[in-house]
C-alpha positions in Angstrom: 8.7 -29.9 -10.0 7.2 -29.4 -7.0 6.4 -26.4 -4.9 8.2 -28.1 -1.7 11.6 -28.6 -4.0 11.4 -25.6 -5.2 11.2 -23.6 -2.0 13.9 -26.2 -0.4 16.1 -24.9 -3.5 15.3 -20.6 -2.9 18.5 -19.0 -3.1 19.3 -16.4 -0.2 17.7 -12.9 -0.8 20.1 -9.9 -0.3 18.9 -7.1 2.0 20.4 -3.8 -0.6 18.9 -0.1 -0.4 16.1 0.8 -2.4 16.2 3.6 -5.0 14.4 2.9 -7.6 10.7 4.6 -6.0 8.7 3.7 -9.4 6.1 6.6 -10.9 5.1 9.6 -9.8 1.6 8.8 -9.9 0.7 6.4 -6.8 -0.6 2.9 -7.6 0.3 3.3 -11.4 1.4 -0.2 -13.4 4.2 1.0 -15.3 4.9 -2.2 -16.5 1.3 -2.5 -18.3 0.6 1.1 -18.2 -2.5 1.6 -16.2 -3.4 3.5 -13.6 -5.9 2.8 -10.5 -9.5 2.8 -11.1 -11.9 4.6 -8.8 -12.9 1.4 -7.3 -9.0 0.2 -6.7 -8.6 4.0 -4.9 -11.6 3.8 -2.7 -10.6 0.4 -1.4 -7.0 1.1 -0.9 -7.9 4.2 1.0 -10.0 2.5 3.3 -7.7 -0.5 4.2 -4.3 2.1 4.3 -6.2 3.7 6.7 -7.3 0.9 8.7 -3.8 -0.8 8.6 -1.7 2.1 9.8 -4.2 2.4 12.3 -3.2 -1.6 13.3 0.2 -1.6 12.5 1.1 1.6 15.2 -0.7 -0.4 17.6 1.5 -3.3 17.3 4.1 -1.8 16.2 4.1 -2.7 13.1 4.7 -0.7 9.7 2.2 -0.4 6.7 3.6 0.0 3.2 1.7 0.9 0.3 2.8 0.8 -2.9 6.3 0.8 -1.8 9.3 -1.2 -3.3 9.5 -4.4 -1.8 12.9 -6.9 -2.3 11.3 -9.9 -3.8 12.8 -13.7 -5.1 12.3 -14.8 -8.3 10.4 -18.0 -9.3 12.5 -17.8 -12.2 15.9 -15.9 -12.8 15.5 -13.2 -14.8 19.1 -11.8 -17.1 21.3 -13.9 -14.3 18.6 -12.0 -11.1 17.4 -14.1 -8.8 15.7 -11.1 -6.6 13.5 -7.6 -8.1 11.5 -5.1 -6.9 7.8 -5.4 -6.8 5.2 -2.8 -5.4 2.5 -4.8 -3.2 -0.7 -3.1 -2.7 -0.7 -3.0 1.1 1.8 -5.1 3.6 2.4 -5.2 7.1 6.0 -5.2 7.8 7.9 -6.0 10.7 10.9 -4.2 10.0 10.4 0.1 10.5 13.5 0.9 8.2 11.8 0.4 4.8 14.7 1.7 2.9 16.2 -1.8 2.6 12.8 -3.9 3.3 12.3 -7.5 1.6 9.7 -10.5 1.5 11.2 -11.5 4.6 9.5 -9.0 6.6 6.1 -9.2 5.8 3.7 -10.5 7.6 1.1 -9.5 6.0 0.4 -8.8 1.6 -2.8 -7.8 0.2 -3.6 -6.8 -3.8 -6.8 -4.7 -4.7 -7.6 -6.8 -8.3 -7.9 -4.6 -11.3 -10.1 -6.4 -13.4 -10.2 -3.4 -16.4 -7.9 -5.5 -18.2 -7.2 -9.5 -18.2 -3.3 -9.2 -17.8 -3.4 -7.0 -15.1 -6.4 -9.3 -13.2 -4.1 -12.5 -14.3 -0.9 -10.3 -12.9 -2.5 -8.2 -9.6 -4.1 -12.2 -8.6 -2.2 -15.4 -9.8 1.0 -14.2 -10.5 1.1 -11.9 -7.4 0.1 -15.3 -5.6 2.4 -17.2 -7.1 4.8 -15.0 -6.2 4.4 -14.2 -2.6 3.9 -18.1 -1.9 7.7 -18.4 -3.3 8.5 -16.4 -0.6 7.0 -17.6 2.5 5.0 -14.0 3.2 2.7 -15.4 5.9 -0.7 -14.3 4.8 -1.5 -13.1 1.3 -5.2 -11.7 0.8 -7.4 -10.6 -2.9 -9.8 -7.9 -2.7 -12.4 -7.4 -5.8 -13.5 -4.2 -5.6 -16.1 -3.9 -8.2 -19.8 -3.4 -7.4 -20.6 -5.8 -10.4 -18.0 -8.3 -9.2 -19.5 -11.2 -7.5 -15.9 -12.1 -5.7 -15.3 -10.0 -2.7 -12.2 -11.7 -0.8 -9.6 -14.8 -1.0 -7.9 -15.0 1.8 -4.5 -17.5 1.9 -2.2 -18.6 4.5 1.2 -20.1 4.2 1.6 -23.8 5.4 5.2 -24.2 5.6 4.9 -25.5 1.7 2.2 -23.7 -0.2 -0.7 -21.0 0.4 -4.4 -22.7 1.3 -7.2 -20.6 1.7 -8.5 -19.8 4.9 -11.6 -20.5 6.6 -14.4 -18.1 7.5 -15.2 -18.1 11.0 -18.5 -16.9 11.7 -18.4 -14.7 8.6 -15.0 -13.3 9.5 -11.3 -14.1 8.5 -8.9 -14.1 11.0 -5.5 -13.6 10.7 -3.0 -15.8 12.1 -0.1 -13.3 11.5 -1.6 -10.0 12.7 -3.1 -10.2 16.1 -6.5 -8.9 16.5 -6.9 -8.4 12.5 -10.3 -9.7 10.8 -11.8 -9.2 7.7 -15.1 -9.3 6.5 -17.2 -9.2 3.2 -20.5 -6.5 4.0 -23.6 -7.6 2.8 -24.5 -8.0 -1.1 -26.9 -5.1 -0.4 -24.5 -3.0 1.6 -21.9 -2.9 -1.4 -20.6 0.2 -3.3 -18.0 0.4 -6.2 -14.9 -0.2 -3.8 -16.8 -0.5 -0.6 -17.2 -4.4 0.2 -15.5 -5.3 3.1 -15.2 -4.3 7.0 -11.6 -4.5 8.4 -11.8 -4.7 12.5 -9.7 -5.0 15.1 -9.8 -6.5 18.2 -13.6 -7.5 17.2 -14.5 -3.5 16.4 -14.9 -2.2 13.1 -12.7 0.9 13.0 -14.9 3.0 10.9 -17.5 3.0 8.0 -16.5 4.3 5.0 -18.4 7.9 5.2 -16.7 8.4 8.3 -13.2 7.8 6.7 -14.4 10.1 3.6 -15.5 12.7 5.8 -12.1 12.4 8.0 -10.4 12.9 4.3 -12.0 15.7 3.4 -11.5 17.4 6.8 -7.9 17.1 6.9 -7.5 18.1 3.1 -9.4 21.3 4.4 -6.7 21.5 7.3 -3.8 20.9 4.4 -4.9 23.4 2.4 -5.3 25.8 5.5 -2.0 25.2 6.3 -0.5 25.3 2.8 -2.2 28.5 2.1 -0.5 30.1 5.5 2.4 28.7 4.5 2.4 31.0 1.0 1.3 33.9 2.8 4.5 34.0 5.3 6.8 33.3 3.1 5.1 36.5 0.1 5.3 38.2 3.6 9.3 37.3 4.3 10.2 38.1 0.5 8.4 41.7 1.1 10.5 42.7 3.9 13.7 42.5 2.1 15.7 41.2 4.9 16.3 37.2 3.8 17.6 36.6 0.9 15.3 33.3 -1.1 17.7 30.7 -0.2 17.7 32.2 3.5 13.9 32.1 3.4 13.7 28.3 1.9 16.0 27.6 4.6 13.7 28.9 7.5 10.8 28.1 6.0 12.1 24.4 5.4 11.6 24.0 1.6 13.0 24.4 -1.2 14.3 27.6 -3.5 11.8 26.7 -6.4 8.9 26.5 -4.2 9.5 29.9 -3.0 9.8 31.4 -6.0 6.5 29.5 -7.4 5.0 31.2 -4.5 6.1 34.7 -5.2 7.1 34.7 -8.5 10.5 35.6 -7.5 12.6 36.3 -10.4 16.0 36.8 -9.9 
């Protein structure tokens, strides 16, 4: 069958509230039980940075990781529609609660290649199945130093995904305006650190810059996590609020008041 009659043959996908949130543990398969590698973290944490940065410009909305409405190829049990987790998309639609395929723009997988199924399902499948649903641009990232692939960038004809052309070493993106990507030199490359993302023709900042940022605002976290404990140890010694009170004014919840204090009732 072809890819045209099957696309002229989608059935309608229905907008309904997500609540199923997946693991705990950011960027964990729980389907095939694997977790991010260091490379797959590094990356990710350079283009969520880059694309929030990009999407508030334009007003558009990053996801990461987040549950996404998607069609089936196939019908699974009677479903013709489940939830995946993309990578990174850029979404056109703020209110994620209820997002689908529909509004992306924009879908990009980090390939795990630890494990042949999951660089068969982060690639092809992931392909496959964004094609099926007409998400305008769909990009591969191989993040390992000893990988010779670096980027595959696809576009969406109105029929099927075909690659997209460099243009003096960049890909431009036809759906995101003033979005390029780039592959760094072969002698630039770290584990997870192979591309440039720019914007409007800049590059919006190296990778030790973006670490540095990191660290810097877990520093300020902390600060402010630590201050946070110390009011509310101070609150509890007064004796005037009782721990729901505190929570309350302090905004979070009984149990993490009394992990703070060891409050025992």
């Amino acid at each position: 069958m072809s890819t045209r009659i099957i696309q002229e043959n989608r059935p309608a996908i229905q907008r309904w509230e997500h609540t199923d949130f997946g693991s705990e543990i950011p960027y964990f398969d729980d389907e095939l039980e694997m977790s991010q590698s260091i490379e797959h973290e590094i990356t990710i944490n350079y283009l969520s940075y880059s694309f929030k940065f990009i999407g508030k410009n334009l007003g558009l909305t990053c996801i990461s990781d987040h549950p996404v409405w998607y069609l089936l190829i196939k019908p699974e049990k009677g479903k013709t529609q489940k939830v995946i987790y993309p990578d990174l998309c850029m979404s056109k639609e703020s209110d994620v609660s209820r997002i689908t395929s529909e509004d992306l723009l924009f879908c990009l997988e980090v390939v795990s290649t630890e494990r042949k199924e999951k660089e068969i399902k982060d690639s092809q499948l992931m392909k496959k199945l964004n094609e099926y649903n007409r998400v305008p641009e769909f990009v591969l990232i191989y993040p390992k130093l000893d990988d010779n692939r670096t980027i595959e960038y696809f576009i969406y004809d109105g029929n099927q995904y075909i690659p997209l052309e460099k243009q003096n070493g960049l890909y431009h993106s036809r759906a995101i305006k003033g979005l390029s990507i780039r592959e760094l030199p072969g002698d630039d490359w770290r584990d997870g650190e192979k591309i440039d993302v720019l914007y409007n023709g800049k590059v919006l900042v190296k990778y030790d810059e973006l670490w540095d940022m990191v660290d810097e605002e877990k520093q300020r976290a902390e600060q402010a996590e630590n201050q946070l404990k110390s009011s509310i140890k101070k609150a509890i010694q007064r004796g005037k609020l009782t721990i729901e009170e505190i929570a309350e004014d302090f905004e979070v919840s009984v149990g993490y008041v009394r992990e703070v204090t060891d409050y025992i009732l």
